[in-house]
C-alpha positions in Angstrom: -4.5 -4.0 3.0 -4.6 -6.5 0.7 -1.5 -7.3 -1.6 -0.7 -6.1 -5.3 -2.4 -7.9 -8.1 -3.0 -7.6 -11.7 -5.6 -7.1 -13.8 -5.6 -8.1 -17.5 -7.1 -5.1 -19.8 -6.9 -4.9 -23.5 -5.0 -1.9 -24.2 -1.2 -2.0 -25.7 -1.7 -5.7 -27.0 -2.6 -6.8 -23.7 -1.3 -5.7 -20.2 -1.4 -6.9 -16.7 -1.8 -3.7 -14.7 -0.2 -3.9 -11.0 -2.9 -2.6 -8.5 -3.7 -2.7 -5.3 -7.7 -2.1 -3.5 -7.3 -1.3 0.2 -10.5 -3.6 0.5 -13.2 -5.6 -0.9 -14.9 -2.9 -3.4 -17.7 -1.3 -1.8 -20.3 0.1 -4.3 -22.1 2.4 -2.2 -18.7 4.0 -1.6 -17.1 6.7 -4.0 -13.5 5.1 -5.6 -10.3 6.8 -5.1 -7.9 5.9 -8.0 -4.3 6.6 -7.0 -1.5 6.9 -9.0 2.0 7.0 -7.8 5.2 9.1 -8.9 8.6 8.3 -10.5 9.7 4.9 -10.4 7.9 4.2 -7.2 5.0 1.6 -6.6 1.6 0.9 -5.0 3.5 0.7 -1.4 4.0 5.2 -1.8 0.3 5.0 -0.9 1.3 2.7 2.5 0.0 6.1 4.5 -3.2 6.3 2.7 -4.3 2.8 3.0 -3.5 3.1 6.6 -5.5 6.4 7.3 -9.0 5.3 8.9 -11.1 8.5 7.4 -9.6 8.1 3.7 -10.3 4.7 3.9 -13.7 5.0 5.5 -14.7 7.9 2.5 -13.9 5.9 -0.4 -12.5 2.6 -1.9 -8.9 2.8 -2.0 -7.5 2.0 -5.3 -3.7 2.2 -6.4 -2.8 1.8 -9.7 1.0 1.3 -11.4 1.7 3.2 -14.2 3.4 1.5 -17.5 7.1 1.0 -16.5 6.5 0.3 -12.5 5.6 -2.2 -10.1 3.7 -5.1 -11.5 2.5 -3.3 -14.6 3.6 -5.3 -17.9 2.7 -4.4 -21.6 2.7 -6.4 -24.2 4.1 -3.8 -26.6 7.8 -2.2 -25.1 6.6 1.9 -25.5 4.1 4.0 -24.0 3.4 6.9 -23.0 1.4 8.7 -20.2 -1.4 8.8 -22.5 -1.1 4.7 -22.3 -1.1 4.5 -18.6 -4.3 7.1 -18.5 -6.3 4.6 -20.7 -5.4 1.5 -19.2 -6.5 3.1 -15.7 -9.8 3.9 -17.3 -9.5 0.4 -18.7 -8.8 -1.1 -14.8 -12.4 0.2 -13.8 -14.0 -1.7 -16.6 -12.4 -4.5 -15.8 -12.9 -4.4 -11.8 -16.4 -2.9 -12.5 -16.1 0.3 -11.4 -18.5 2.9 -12.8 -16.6 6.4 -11.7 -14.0 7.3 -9.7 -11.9 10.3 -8.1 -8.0 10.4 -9.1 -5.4 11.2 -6.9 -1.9 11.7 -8.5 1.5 12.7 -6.9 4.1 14.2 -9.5 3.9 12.3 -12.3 0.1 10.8 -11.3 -1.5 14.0 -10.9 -0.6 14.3 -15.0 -1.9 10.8 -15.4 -5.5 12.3 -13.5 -5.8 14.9 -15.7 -5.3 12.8 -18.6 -7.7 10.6 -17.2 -10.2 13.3 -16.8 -9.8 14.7 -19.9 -10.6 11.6 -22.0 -13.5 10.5 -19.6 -15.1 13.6 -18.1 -18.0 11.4 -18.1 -16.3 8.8 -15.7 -14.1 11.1 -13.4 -15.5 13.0 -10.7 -12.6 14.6 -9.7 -9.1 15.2 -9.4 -5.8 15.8 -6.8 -3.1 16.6 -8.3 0.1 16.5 -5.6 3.9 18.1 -6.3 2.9 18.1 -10.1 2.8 20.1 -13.1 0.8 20.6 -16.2 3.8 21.6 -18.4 6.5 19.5 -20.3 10.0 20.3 -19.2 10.0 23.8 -20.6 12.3 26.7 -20.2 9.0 28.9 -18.5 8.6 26.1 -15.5 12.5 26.4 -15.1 11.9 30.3 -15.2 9.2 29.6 -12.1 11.5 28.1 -10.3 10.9 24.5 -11.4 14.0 21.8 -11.6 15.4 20.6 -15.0 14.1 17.6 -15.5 16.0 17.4 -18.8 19.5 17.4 -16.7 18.4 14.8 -13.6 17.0 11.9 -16.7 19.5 12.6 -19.2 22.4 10.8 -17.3 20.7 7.9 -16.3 18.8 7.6 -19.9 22.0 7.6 -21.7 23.8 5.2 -19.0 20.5 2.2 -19.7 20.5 2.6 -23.0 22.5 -0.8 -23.3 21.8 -4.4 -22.6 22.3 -5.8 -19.1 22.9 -9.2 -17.5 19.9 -10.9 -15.5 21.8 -10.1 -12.3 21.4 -6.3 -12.7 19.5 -3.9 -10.3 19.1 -0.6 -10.1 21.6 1.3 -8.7 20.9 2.3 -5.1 22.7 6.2 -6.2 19.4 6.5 -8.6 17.3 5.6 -5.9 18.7 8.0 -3.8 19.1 10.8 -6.0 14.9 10.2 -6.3 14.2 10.2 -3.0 16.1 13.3 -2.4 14.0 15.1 -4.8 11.1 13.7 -3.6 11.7 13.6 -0.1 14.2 16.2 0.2 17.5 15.0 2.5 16.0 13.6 5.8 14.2 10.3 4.4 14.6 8.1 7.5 16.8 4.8 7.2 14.2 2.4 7.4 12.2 4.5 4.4 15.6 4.7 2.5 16.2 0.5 3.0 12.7 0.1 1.4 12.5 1.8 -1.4 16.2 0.2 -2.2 15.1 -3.2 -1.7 11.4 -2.1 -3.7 13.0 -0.7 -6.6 15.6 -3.4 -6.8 12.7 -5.8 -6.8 11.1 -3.8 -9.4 13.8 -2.9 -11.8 16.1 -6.2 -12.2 17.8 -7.7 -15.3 17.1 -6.3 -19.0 13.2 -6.1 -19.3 13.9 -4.0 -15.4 16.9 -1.7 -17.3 14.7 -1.2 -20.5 11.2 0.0 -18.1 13.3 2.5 -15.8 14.8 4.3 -18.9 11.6 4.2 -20.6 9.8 5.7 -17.8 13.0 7.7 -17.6 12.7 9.2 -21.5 8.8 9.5 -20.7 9.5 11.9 -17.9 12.1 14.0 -19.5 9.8 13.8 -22.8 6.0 14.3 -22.2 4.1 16.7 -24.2 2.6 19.9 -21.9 -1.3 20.1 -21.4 -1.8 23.7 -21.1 -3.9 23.7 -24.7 -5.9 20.5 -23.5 -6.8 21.5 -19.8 -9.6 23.8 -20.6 -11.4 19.9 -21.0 -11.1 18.9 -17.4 -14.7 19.4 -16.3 -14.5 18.1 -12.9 -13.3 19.7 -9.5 -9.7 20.0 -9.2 -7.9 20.2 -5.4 -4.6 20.8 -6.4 -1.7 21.1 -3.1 1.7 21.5 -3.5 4.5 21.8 -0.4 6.1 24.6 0.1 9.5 22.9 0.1 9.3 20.7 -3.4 12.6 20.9 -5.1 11.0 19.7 -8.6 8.2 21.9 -9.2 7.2 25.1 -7.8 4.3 26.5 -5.9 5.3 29.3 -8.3 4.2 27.2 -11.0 1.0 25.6 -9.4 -0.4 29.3 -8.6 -0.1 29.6 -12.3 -1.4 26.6 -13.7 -4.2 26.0 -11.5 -5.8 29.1 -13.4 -6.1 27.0 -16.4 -8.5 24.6 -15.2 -11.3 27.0 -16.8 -13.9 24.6 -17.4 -13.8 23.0 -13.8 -16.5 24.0 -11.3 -14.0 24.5 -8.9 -10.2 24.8 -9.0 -8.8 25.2 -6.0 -4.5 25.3 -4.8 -3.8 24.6 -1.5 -0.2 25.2 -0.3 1.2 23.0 2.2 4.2 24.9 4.3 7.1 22.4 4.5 5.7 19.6 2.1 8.1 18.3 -0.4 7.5 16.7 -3.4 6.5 12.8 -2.7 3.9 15.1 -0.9 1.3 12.0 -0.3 4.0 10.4 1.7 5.6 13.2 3.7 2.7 15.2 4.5 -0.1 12.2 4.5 -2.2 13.6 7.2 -3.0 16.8 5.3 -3.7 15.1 2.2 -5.7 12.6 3.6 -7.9 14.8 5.5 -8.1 17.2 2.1 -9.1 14.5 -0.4 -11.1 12.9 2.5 -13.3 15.8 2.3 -13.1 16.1 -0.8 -14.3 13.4 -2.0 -17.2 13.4 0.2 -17.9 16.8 -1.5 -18.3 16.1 -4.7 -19.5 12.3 -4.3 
């Protein structure tokens, strides 16, 4: 696996985007574009890049949202709108014609974004642990978590300059990984993601991109009206054990692909949220074969 780079597109003044290809790009392979969750980085996709029948199906591509890893903006707000056009953006610039999009939480909004402003370009979509809502009172009602009281705190506790010694505190990274993970992340996983994000999120510019990725989670606009635009396949799983959004939820939103030649849920009995990391053998076996599918 090669290591994270960037990639200079034009949107948002100029950005660098932080990505990573598993290996040289292979044009007589399908791409798989895949987007990680909250505050995470290329490395959640460690499991996919290792996986010999993923990697074998398609190029492997990881790409880092506005607000994590690598990924630097010239302008200081975005959206996930942004981060949907600059990965349409990092094909151009790496020469990619079309591409599948994998997304877990927060990336499987980022695909269908992606989808919806290229249907021409995206082939198809997996959505992981995600929802299509904004944090509403009828996802709480299905059992979803309030995402309104776990960014609040830490959104109101950045909101003031810091030194260039700060890091993020390891109690944020924790409480993330417990709702993506759920309680058992294993030491070793928990001493890398502390060490990542603390890599990632140092001194004031690190401060001002965790609470703006912070205010864009608790903030996003729903896509129930838009999603009726997705026109390509959607596999959509979801664990059975995810503490942030519900299977509840997914069984209910999946329905509103209507426009999709095939929308399909598939439950996954124990996964939690972070479900490309805890549960990679399933979803690399899915996507593998879906992928070669729909190539």
């Amino acid at each position: 696996m090669s290591d994270t780079e960037t990639v200079q597109i034009p949107h948002l003044g100029g950005s660098a985007i932080g990505h990573r290809l598993g290996r040289a790009y292979d044009p007589s392979l399908p791409t798989l574009v895949m987007v990680n969750s909250f505050t995470t980085s290329v490395e959640l996709y460690r499991p996919q890049f290792a996986d010999e029948q993923l990697s074998a199906a398609a190029n492997l591509l990881a790409i880092e949202p506005y607000g994590h890893g690598a990924t630097r903006a010239t302008y200081r707000q975005y959206t996930y709108w942004d981060t949907a056009i600059a990965g349409l953006q990092v094909l151009d610039a790496l020469g990619i014609p079309d591409a599948f999009v994998l997304g877990t939480s927060q990336g499987g909004w980022i695909a269908a974004r992606m989808a919806m402003l290229a249907p021409d370009r995206i082939k198809g979509i997996v959505p992981l642990g995600t929802s299509m809502d904004f944090e509403s009172q009828r996802s709480r009602e299905l059992g979803c978590w309030n995402g309104v009281e776990f960014c609040t705190p830490a959104i109101d506790a950045l909101a003031q300059p810091v030194g260039d010694d700060w890091v993020i505190p390891t109690e944020l990274v924790d409480a993330t990984l417990a709702e993506g993970m759920g309680d058992d992340v294993p030491d070793d996983e928990r001493a890398f993601w502390h060490k990542t994000h603390q890599q990632n999120y140092a001194g004031d510019d690190g401060r001002e991109r965790l609470r703006t990725s912070s205010i864009n989670l608790r903030d996003r606009d729903g896509l129930h009206a838009r999603l009726d635009s997705v026109r390509c396949p959607v596999l959509w799983m979801h664990g059975t054990a995810d503490r942030v959004y519900s299977v509840a939820n997914a069984e209910a939103e999946i329905g509103l692909f209507v426009s999709s030649p095939q929308a399909e849920l598939r439950v996954v009995e124990g996964g939690q949220h972070f479900l490309s990391a805890t549960n990679p053998d399933v979803v690399n076996a899915a996507t593998a074969e879906f992928v070669d599918r729909w190539k």
